[in-house]
C-alpha positions in Angstrom: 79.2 131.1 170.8 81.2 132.1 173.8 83.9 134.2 171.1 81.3 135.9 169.7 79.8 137.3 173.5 83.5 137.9 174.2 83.7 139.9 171.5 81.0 142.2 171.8 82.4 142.9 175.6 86.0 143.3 174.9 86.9 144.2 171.2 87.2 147.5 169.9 87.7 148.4 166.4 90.5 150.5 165.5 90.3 154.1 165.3 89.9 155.5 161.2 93.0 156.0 159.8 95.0 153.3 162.2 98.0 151.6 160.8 97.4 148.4 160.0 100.8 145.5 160.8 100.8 142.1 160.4 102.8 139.7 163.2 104.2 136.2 162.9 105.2 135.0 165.7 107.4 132.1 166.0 109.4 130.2 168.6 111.6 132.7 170.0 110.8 135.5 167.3 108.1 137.7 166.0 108.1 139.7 162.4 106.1 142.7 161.5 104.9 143.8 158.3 104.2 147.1 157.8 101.8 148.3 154.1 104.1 150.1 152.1 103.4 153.8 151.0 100.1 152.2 148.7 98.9 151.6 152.4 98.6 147.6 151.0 99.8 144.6 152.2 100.9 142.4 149.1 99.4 138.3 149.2 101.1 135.8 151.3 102.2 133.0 148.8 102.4 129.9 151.1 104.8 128.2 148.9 107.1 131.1 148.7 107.8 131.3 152.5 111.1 130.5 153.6 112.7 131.1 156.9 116.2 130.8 155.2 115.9 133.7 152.7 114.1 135.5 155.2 110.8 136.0 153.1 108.3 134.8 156.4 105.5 135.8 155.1 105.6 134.4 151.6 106.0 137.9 149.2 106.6 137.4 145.4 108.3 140.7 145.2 109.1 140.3 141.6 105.4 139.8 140.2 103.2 141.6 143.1 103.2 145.4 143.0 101.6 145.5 146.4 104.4 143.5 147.9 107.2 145.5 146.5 107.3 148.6 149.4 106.0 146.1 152.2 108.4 146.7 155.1 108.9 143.5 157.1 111.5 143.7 160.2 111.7 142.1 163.8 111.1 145.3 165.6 107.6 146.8 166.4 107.4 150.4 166.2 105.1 152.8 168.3 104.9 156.6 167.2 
């Protein structure tokens, strides 16, 4: 009850045409995935997600089309 009053003082939509990122944050590290030139972020396969490959948000490349251009890095960038 109290997040939804919150909301409706404090959130604001983003503006049409915003570029959309995802974050991950973890201990001492965030990641940032940017849609790729499709403007689409490919699913997040939960069982593909491993820190040691560096696939953190769990992208089947091979069989997802959307996932194939999504940019993930550790840097956030402003234009």
């Amino acid at each position: 009850m109290g997040f939804r009053a919150w909301a409706k003082m404090y959130f604001i939509g983003s503006e049409p045409g915003a570029l959309r990122i995802e974050v991950l944050g973890e201990q001492f590290a965030f990641y940032f995935r940017y849609p790729g030139s499709d403007g689409k972020f490919g699913p997040t396969h939960v069982e593909k997600v491993d820190d040691a490959t560096g696939n953190f948000f769990g992208l089947d490349r091979d069989r997802d089309a959307d996932s194939k251009d999504d940019v993930v890095t550790a840097t956030m960038v402003f234009r």
